[in-house]
C-alpha positions in Angstrom: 26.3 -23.7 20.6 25.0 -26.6 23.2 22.8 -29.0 21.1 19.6 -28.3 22.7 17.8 -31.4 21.6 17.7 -34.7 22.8 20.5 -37.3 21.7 19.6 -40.7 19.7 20.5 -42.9 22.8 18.1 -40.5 25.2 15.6 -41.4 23.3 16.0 -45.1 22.7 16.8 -45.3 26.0 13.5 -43.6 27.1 11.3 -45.3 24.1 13.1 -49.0 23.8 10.9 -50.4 25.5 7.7 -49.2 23.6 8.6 -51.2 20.8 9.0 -54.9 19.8 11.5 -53.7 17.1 13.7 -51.2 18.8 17.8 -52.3 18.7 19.6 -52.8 22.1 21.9 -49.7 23.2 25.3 -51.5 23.7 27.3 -49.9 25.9 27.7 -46.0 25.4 27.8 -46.2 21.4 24.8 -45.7 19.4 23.3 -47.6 17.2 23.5 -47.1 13.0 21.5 -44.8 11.4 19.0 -46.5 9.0 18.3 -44.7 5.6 14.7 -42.8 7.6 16.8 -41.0 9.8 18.3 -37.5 9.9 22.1 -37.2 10.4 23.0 -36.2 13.6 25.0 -33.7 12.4 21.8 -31.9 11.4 20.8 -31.1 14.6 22.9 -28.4 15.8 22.1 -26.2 12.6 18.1 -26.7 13.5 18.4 -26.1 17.3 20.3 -22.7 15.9 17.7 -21.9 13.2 15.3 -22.4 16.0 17.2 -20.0 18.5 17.4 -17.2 15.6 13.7 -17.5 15.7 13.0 -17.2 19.6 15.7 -14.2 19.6 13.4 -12.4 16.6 10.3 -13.2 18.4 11.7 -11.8 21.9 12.7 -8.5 19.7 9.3 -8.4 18.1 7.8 -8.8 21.5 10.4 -5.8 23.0 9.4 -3.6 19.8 6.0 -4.3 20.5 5.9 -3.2 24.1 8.0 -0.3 23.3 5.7 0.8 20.7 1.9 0.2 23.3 4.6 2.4 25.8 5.1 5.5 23.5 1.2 5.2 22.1 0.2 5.4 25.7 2.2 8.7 26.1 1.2 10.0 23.1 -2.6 9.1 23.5 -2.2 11.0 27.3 -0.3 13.3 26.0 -2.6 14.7 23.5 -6.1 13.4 25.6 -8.9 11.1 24.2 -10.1 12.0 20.9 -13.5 11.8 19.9 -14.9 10.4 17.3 -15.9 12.7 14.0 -13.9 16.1 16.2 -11.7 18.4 14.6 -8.7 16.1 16.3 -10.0 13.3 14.7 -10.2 14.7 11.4 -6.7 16.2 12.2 -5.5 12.6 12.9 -7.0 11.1 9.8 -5.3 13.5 7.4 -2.3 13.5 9.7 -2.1 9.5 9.1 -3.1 9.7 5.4 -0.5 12.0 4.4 1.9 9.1 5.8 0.3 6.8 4.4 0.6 7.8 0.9 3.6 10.3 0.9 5.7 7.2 2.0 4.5 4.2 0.5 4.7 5.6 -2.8 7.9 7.1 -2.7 9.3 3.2 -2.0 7.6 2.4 -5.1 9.5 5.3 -7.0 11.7 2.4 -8.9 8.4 0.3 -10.3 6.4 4.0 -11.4 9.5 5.0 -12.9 9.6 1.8 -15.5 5.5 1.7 -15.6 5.9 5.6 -16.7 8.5 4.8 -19.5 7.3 1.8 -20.7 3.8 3.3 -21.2 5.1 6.5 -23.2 7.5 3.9 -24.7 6.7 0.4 -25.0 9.5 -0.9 -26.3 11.9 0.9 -24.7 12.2 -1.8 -21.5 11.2 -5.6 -21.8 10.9 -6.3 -17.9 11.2 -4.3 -14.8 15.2 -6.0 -14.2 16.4 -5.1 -17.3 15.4 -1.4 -16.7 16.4 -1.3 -13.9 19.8 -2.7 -15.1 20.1 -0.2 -18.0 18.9 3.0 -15.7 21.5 2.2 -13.3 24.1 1.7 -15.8 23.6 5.2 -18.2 22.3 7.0 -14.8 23.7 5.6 -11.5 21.7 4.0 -9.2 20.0 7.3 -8.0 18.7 7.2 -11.5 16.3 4.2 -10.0 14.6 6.6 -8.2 13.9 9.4 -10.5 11.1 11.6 -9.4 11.1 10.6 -6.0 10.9 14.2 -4.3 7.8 15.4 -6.4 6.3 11.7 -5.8 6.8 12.3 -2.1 5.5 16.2 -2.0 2.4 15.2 -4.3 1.2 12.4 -2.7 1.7 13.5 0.4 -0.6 16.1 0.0 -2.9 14.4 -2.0 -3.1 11.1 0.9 -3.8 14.1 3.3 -6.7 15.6 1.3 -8.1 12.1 0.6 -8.0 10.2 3.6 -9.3 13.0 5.8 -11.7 13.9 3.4 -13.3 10.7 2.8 -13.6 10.3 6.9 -15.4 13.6 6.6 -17.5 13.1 3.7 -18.4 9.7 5.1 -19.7 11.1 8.1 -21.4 14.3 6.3 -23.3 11.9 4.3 -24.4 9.8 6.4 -26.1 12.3 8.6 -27.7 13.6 5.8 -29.3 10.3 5.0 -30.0 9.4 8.4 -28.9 6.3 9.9 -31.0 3.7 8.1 -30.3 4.6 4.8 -27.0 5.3 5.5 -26.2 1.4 6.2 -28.9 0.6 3.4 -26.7 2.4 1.1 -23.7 2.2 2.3 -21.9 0.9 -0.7 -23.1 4.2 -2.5 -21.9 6.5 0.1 -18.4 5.4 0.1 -18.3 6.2 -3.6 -19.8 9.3 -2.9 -16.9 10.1 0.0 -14.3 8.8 -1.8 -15.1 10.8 -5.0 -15.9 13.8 -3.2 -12.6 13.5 -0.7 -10.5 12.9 -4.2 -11.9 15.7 -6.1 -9.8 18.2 -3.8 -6.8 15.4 -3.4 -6.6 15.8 -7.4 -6.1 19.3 -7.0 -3.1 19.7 -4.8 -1.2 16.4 -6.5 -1.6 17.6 -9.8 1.4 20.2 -10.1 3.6 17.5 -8.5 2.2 15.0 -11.0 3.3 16.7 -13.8 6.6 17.4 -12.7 7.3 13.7 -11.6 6.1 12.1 -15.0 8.3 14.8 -17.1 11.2 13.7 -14.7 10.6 10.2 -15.1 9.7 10.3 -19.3 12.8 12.5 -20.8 16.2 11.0 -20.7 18.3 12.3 -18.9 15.4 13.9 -16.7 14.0 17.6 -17.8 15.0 19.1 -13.8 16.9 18.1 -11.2 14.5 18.1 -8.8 10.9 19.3 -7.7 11.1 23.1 -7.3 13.7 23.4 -10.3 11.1 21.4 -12.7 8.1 23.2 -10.9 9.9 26.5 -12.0 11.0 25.0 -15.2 6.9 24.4 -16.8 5.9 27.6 -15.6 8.6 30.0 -17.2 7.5 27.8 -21.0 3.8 27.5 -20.5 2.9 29.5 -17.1 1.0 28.2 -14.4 -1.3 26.8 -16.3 1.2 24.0 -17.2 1.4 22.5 -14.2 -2.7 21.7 -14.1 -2.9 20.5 -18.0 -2.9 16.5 -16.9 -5.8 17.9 -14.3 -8.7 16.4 -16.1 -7.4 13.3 -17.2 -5.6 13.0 -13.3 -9.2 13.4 -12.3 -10.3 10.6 -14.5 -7.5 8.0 -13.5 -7.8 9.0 -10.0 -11.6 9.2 -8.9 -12.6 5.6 -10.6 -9.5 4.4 -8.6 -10.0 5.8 -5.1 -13.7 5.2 -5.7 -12.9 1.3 -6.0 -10.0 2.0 -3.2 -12.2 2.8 -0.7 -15.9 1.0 -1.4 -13.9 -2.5 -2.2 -11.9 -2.7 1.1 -14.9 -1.6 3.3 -17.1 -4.2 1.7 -13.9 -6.6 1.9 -13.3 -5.6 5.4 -16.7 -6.2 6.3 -17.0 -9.7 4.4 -13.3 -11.0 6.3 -15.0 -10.0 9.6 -18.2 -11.5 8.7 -16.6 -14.9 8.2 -14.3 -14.7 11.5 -15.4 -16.2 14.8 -15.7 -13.4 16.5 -17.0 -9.7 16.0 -14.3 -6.6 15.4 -13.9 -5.5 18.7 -13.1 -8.9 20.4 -9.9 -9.1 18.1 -6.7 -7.9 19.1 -4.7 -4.6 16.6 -2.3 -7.3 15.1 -5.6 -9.0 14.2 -7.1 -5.7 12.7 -4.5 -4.0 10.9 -3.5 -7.4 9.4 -7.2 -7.6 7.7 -6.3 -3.9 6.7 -3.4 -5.2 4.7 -4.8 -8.0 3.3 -8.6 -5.8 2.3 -6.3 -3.5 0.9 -4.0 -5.7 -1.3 -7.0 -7.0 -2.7 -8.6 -3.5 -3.2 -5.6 -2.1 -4.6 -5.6 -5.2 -7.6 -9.4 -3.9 -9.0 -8.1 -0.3 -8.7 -5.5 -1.0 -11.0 -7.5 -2.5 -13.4 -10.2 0.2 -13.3 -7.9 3.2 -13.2 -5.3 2.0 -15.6 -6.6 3.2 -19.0 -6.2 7.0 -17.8 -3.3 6.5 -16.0 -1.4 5.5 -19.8 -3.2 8.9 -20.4 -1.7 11.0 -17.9 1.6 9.8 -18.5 1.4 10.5 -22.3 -0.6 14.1 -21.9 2.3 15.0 -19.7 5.1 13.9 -22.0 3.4 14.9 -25.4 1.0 17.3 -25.4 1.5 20.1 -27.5 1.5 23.7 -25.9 -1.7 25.2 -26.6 -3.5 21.9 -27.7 -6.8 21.9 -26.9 -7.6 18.7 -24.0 -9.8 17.0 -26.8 -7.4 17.4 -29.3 -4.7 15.9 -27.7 -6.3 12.9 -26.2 -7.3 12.0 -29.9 -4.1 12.0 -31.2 -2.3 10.1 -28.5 -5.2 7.4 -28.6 -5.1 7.3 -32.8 -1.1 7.0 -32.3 -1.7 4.3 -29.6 -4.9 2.5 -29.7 -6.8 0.3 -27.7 -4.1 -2.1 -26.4 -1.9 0.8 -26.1 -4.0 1.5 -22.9 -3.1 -0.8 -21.3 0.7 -1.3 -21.5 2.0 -1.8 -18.6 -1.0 -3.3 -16.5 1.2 -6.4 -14.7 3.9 -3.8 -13.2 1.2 -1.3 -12.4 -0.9 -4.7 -10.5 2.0 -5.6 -8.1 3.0 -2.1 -7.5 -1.0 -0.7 -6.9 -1.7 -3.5 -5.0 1.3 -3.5 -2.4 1.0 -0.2 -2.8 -2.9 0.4 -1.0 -2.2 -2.9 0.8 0.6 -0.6 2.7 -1.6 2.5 3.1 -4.1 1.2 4.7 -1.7 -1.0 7.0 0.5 2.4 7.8 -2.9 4.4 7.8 -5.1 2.0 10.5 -1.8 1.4 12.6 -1.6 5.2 12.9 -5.2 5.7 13.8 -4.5 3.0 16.5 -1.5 4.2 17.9 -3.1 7.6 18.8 -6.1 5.2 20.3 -8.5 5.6 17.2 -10.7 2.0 15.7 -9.6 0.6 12.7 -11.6 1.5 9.4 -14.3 -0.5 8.4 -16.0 -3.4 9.1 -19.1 -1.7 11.5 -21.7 -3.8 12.6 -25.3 -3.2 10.8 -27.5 -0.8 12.3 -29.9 -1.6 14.7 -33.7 -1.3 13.5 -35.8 0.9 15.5 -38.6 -0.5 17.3 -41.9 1.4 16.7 
């Protein structure tokens, strides 16, 4: 590769002159390097580092383009979508079913250790070491145990959740009116959330209870999602499937509660501080503060969620057939006890937070490719005049 930047006798011969102290250029040789100088030899390796860099940039740039290109088509293809229609509903579940379905089935290695580790503390000491020993005694599909009902159940539940909060949103702030609505606003994402995650809870559940049983008996109970599905309900019937319902609900309504109020106010704080208003700022801009609200959103849901998620996980893998809800929560938290709720909480950080940081990323790009705003961050409303 040509060197691309300039030799050391260019530039004494361009710069001698500027200083008192600068060495005569004899003849074609240079001069000796002092101690405060790079080796020449150097130079070559940065001009490639920085040619790796312009060639990634021109591909980001061609990716880029590529990607407006095929939004455009889409967006033409299927027409403008208004605001609070039926497409835009259709486009907000459509996006949060990738959203979640995906990003936690990437994760399926970290929920997989978090899962054992909180039925069985002492089973794993750090996330590499399981990792090493699941690999070894299973393969390295082992790793990702209970991937397919992670994918099925949270892709159903991100559908239910994110178009439902968009609806409930909207719902209830008509019914409050437009004032109150941004007087309240903190209030009426709970209420959307917890409303929109209510249903979600419903159509995750069987899924959930197959994917911690897959991920808590060694070697797993099924081999995959309809075997296991079929598995619960030929011992216990249907109702099998729905026993980790109410503690589900419990570990997941705090948390998408937090999910969703925490990155709107976040979202609106980031935008608050920036120079200029929302709409002035290109989608890189946007959907980067959608990452970066979300990360941080995703580190308090963790925290707030992560007492019943232990739950779940040990309802699933110990409750008794026929043991009353009660009952069985009793037991597990005499057997447990306080600080056995929360075993597990640093893995369960990093993977929540990376986790929502990523669906609200995959979830705003979405809603911009098909030529929708990004989610929060909406300007206060304007007081009427009398």
């Amino acid at each position: 590769m040509p060197l691309t930047l300039p030799t050391q006798t260019a530039l004494q011969s361009v710069f001698a002159s500027q200083s008192a102290f600068s060495k005569p250029i004899s003849g074609s040789g240079v001069s000796s390097r002092t101690k405060y100088e790079a080796r020449s030899e150097l130079y070559p390796a940065w001009s490639a580092v920085e040619d790796a860099k312009s060639k990634a940039g021109q591909l980001s740039d061609a990716a880029s383009k590529e990607l407006e290109k095929a939004s455009a088509k889409t967006q033409q293809k299927v027409g403008k979508i208004e605001l609070y229609s039926a497409q835009y509903y259709a486009a907000c579940t459509f996006g949060g079913l990738m959203a979640c379905g995906v990003t936690h089935t990437a994760v399926t290695p970290l929920d997989l250790v978090k899962c054992r580790r909180q039925v069985d503390s002492k089973l794993y000491k750090g996330n590499f070491e399981a990792w090493g020993k699941i690999s070894r005694a299973e393969g390295f599909r082992g790793i990702y145990t209970g991937w397919g009902p992670t994918f099925f159940g949270y892709s159903a539940q991100g559908a239910f959740k994110y178009g439902g909060y968009e609806y409930f949103k909207k719902l209830y702030a008509d019914l409050a009116g437009p004032e109150n609505a941004y007087r309240y606003k903190t209030g009426l994402y709970l209420a959307a959330s917890a409303s929109a995650e209510f249903i979600a809870d419903v159509a995750l559940c069987p899924f959930e209870a197959v994917k911690v049983r897959m991920q808590t008996t060694i070697p797993p109970f099924a081999s995959g999602t309809f075997s296991g599905i079929n598995t619960i309900t030929a011992a216990e019937g249907t109702s099998g499937l729905f026993k980790g319902l109410y503690p589900l609900w419990g570990r997941q309504i705090p948390y998408t509660m937090m999910k969703f109020a925490s990155f709107e106010t976040i979202v609106e704080m980031i935008y608050a501080r920036m120079d200029k208003p929302k709409s002035e700022y290109g989608k890189g801009v946007q959907t980067g503060v959608s990452f970066t609200a979300g990360y941080l959103a995703g580190i308090l849901c963790a925290i707030v969620s992560h007492p019943a998620d232990v739950m779940v996980s040990k309802l699933n893998a110990n409750r008794k057939p026929g043991e009353a809800f009660g009952s069985a929560m009793g037991r597990i938290y005499k057997d447990i006890g306080f600080s056995g709720l929360w075993n597990g909480l640093p893995v369960r950080i990093v993977m929540i937070g990376t986790l929502t940081g990523l669906q609200w990323l995959v979830y705003d790009s979405f809603k911009v490719y098909m030529g929708l705003p990004t989610t929060g961050g909406a300007a206060p409303a304007q007081e009427q005049k009398a």
